[in-house]
SEMIDREN-726954 format. One record per residue (C-alpha): x, y, z; residue in one letter. Coordinates in steps of 0.2 Angstrom, whole numbers, plus 5000, padded with zeros to 4 digits. Each point is the difference from the previous one (the first is absolute). Layout:
<rs>
XYZA
...
</rs>
This chain:
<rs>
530749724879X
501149884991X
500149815006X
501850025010X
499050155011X
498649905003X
501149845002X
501050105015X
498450085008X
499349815000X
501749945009X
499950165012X
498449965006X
500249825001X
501850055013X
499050135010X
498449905001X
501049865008X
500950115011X
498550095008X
499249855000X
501049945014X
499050135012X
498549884998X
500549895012X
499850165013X
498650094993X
498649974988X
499850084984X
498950155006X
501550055012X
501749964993X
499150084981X
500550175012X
501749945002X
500349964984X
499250134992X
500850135011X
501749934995X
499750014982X
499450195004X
501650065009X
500949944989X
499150084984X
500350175009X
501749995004X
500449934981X
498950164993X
500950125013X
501849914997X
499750054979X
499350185006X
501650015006X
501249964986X
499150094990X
500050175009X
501949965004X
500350004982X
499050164998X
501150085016X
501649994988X
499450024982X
500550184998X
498750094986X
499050184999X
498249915003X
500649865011X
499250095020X
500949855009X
501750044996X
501250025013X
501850074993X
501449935009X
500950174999X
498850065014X
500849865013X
501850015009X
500349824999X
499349854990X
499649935018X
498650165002X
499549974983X
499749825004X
499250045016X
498950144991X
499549874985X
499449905016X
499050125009X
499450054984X
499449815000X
498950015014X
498850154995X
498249914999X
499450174989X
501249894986X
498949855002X
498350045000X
500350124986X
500149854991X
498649875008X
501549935011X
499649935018X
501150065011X
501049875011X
500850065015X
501849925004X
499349885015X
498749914986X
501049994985X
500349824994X
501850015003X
500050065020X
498649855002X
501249864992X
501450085010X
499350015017X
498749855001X
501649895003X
500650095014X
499649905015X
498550075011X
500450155010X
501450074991X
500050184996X
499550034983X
499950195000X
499650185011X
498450074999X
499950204994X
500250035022X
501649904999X
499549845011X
500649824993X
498749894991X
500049825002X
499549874992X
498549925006X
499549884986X
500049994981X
498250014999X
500350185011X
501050044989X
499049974983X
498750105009X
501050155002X
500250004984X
498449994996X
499750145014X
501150124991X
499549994984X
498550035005X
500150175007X
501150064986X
498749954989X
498350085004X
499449884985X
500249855009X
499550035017X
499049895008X
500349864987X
501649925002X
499749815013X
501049985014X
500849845003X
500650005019X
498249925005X
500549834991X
501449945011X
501249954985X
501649935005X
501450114996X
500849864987X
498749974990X
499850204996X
501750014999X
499949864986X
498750104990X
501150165000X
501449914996X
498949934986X
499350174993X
501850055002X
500849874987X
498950044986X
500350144988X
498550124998X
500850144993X
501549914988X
499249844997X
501149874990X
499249824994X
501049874992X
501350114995X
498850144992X
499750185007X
498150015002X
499150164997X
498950005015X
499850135011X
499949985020X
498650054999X
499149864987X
501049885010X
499350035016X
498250034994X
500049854991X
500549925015X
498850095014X
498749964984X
500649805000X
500049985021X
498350085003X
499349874987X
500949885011X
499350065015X
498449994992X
500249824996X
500449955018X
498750105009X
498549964991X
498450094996X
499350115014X
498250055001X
499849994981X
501850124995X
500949904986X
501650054994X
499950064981X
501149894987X
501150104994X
499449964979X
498350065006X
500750185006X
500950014984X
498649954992X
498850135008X
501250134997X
500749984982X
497850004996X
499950185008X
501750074994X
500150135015X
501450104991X
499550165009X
498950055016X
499449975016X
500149795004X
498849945013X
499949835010X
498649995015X
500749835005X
501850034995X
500849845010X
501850034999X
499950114985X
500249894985X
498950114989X
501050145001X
501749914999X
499249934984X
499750194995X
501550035001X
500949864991X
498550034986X
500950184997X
501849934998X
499549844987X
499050124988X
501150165001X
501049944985X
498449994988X
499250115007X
501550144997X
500250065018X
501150025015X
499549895013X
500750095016X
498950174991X
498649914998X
499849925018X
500050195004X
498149984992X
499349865011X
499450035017X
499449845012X
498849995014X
499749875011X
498949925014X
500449865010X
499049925016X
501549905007X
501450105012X
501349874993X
499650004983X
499750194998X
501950035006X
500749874989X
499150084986X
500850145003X
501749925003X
499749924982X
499750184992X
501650085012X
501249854991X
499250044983X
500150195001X
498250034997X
499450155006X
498349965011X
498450075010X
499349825010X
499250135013X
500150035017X
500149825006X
499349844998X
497950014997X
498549904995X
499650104981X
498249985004X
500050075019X
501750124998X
500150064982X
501950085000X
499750084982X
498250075002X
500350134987X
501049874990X
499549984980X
501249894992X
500249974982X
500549825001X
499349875015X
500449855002X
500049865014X
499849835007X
498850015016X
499849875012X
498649874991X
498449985007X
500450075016X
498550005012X
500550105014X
500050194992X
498550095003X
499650125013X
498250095003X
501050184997X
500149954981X
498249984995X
499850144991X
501650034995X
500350124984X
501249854992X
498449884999X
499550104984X
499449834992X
499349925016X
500449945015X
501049885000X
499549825010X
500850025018X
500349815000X
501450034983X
501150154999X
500449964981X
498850144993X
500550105015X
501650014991X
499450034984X
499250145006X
501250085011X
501249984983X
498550104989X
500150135012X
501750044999X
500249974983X
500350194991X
498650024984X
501349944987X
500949875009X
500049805000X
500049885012X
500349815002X
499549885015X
500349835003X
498549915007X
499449855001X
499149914987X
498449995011X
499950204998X
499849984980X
498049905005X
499650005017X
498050075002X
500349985020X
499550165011X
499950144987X
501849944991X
498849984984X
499250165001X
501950095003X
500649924985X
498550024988X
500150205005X
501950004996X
499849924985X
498550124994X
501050135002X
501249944991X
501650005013X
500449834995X
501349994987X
501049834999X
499649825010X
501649885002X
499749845005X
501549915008X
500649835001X
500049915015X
501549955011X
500950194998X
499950055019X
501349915012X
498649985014X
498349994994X
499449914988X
498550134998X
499550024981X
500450214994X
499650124987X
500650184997X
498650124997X
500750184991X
498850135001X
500150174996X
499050174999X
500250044984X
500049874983X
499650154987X
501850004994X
501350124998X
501949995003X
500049874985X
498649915006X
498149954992X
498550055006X
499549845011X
498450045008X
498949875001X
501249854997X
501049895014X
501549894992X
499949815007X
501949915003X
499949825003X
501849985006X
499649825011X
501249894987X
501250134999X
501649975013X
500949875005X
500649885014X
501750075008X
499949865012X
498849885005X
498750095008X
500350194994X
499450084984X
500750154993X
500150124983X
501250024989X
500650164992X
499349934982X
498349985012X
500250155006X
500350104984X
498549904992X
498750045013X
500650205000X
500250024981X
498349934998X
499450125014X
500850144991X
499549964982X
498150005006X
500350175006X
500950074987X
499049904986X
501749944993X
499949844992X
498749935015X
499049834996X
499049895010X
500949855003X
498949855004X
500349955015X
501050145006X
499550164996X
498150104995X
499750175000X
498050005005X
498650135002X
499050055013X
498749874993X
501049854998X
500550045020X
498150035005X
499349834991X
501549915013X
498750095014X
501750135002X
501349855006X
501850044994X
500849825000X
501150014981X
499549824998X
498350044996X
500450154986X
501649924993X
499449814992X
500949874998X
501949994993X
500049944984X
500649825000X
501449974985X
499649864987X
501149885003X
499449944983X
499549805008X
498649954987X
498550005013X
499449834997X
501849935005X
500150135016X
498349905005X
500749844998X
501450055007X
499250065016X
498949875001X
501449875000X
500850095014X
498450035009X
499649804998X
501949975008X
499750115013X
498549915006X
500749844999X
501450085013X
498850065011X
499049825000X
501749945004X
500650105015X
498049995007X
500449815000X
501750025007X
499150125016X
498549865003X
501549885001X
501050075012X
498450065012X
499649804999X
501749975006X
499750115014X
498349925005X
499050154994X
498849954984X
499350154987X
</rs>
């Protein structure tokens, strides 16, 4: 993405973030999120069907041996039955889903909701399939009869599309947002002058993407769920390189993961010699998500992306209501809820995914870990980020669990983090990557028996004030070093940022997997200061500084005397 793409998206999400910001004077962020979100998805679908239909109206006309949409305007009377044939033609939902293309009934396309949420309240805005009139009740009604027909012309997404009636919006204020949405190109996008080569659908992922960050922001943790920076998705999945295979994510949040998946096929097709849009065809994703609300906005978030997806039945704790029992993924990856107290349940005692021992009911962290192992398939490779308590803790059998995992050899690579990544917690993390098999293969060394140590704290920077973040250079150097490890490509400890140990370094730490203790110290530069003037140096500014600090002690007994208070 060049810097005028990146500078329009930063624009469009500054405009549309104001606009739906507005709401907040009549909902908070957990409700009008739906609103929002719901907008951005009607109008995703309309856009996608909308380009369906200029291409299959192209097809209708382009007259060839091997073209099977082709309809020769020799078989019509009169230009008006051709035309009115090329539009039934149109509206023949076979076309549609043949190529991953919701269907959008006329009454929730973008263009009948713009048009009709400006008539005035009971006018009639259609007949129903019995002939009757329909009136407008409101314009949240009539978002939600959108919403409602999508829905059951798309088995896909039943169940998962958030009504918007129950919030009591006033008509203006929705009919602002549409107008909005309505003014800004997704589909032909233009920016100072220079046609950008986006796709409607980039556009409005990035933006779903940029507004459920926002939403984040503004709501808050909530019982330990933190939203998951984006670098540190990238980051996770430029380390695995899920190129093909099944994709799994037990706590999936909104579905950032697998976004990220996605996005990871498209920026390495071009060294990696391959079509994207075939390779996708190769990757499979599963997800699990405890929260009603933020399981249908996952799958909203995949629906906007075209991802294809399996997030189970509904909505379920993964300990108490596995969707994917049978499930063995090739890559896992997640970001569970920290620390969470709350998880246990006397039915999972003696569960089969407590291979390693049971895990303390008073922590879920190697509840997770476990749950992950379980699903994970015999040659695949997971990553979890944790909290930095999970790398040391000896509290309630947490020790035992991670000695066990580390003795038979599951662990493969420990990133420490720097502080300050997470927008609502200031809760210390680590990845853990663990996988089943480290004897090599597929242009990998045989690992067994050693665990790669990154110490990535000074990595990063400070985007504003209070939020650290990676850069792609960060990024790039944490997953390249990853990789040379396992490929034994040009790997070398680094002091004080990377070690390969054995087993035995690991058990003389008593099996604690903090990088700090394996990688050393960073080599300090010479700054090639002759060390006896550095000392006199220092010791001159050392002697200043004390002479300061007799000063301003002075200067605070003075001032408390003033006051009537002696020290």
């Amino acid at each position: 993405m060049n810097n005028t793409e990146q500078q329009f998206l930063k624009e469009l999400d500054d405009k549309l973030w104001k606009a739906a910001d507005k709401l907040r004077a009549s909902l908070d962020a957990a409700n009008y999120k739906h609103v929002v979100l719901g907008l951005i998805f009607l109008k995703y679908v309309t856009d996608a069907f909308e380009e369906r239909q200029e291409q299959l109206l192209e097809l209708f006309q382009q007259g060839s041996n091997d073209n099977i949409y082709y309809l020769p305007r020799e078989d019509f009377a009169s230009d008006e039955e051709y035309q009115q044939a090329l539009q039934d033609e149109l509206e023949q939902l076979d076309y549609y889903r043949e190529a991953n293309v919701f269907w959008v009934p006329k009454a929730a396309r973008w263009s009948t909701l713009k048009e009709k949420a400006v008539l005035p309240v009971g006018s009639v805005i259609w007949q129903d399939d019995a002939g009757n009139d329909v009136k407008l009740r409101s314009v949240s009604w009539l978002v939600d009869n959108a919403l409602e027909e999508i829905e059951k012309s798309n088995v896909k997404l039943k169940g998962i599309l958030n009504r918007i009636s129950q919030y009591q919006l006033e008509n203006d204020k929705l009919i602002g947002l549409i107008n909005t949405f309505s003014d800004t190109s997704f589909t032909k996008p233009v920016y100072a002058g220079e046609t950008l080569h986006l796709h409607s659908k980039d556009i409005l992922g990035h933006v779903y993407e940029y507004f459920l960050g926002q939403f984040a922001l503004a709501e808050g943790k909530q019982g330990g769920q933190y939203y998951t920076p984006k670098s540190i998705v990238t980051l996770i999945v430029e380390m695995l390189q899920p190129y093909s295979g099944r994709v799994y994510d037990p706590a999936m949040g909104s579905g950032g993961f697998f976004v990220s998946s996605d996005k990871f096929i498209e920026e390495h097709a071009k060294e990696q010699h391959y079509d994207a849009t075939e390779q996708k065809k190769h990757i499979s994703v599963y997800g699990q998500e405890s929260n009603p609300t933020t399981w249908k906005l996952a799958a909203m978030n995949m629906a906007i992306r075209g991802i294809d997806f399996n997030f189970g039945k509904k909505n379920a704790d993964s300990f108490l209501d596995d969707q994917h029992p049978d499930l063995r993924a090739d890559f896992v990856m997640a970001n569970p809820p920290f620390n969470i107290k709350d998880w246990w349940s006397e039915t999972l005692a003696k569960d089969v995914r407590w291979q390693y021992g049971t895990p303390p009911k008073g922590n879920a962290n190697f509840a997770w870990m476990q749950h992950m192992i379980h699903h994970l398939a015999p040659t695949g490779s997971m990553a979890l980020l944790l909290a930095n308590g999970s790398m040391s803790s000896n509290t309630n059998n947490e020790g035992e669990i991670r000695k066990r995992l580390i003795e038979e050899d599951l662990v493969e690579c420990m990133v420490a983090l720097p502080g300050q990544l997470f927008t609502n917690t200031q809760i210390p993390a680590c990845i853990w990557f663990l996988t089943k098999n480290k004897t090599g293969g597929k242009g990998k060394m045989n690992r067994k028996g050693e665990v790669l140590f990154i110490d990535a704290r000074r990595l990063g920077y400070m985007k504003d004030r209070v939020l650290r973040d990676f850069t792609a250079e960060d990024i790039a150097k944490i997953a390249n070093t990853f990789h040379a490890w396992q490929m034994d490509k040009d790997y070398q400890d680094e002091a004080g940022f990377c070690f390969a140990a054995q087993l035995a370094d690991i058990q003389k730490h008593d099996f604690v997997l903090t990088p700090g203790r394996y990688v050393g110290a960073q080599e300090q530069e010479d700054d090639g200061e002759l060390f006896a003037e550095k000392m006199a140096r220092l010791t001159e500014q050392l002697r200043e500084q004390f002479a300061e600090s007799d000063r301003l002690e002075a200067e605070i007994k003075r001032n408390l005397r003033g006051l009537g208070y002696e020290f």
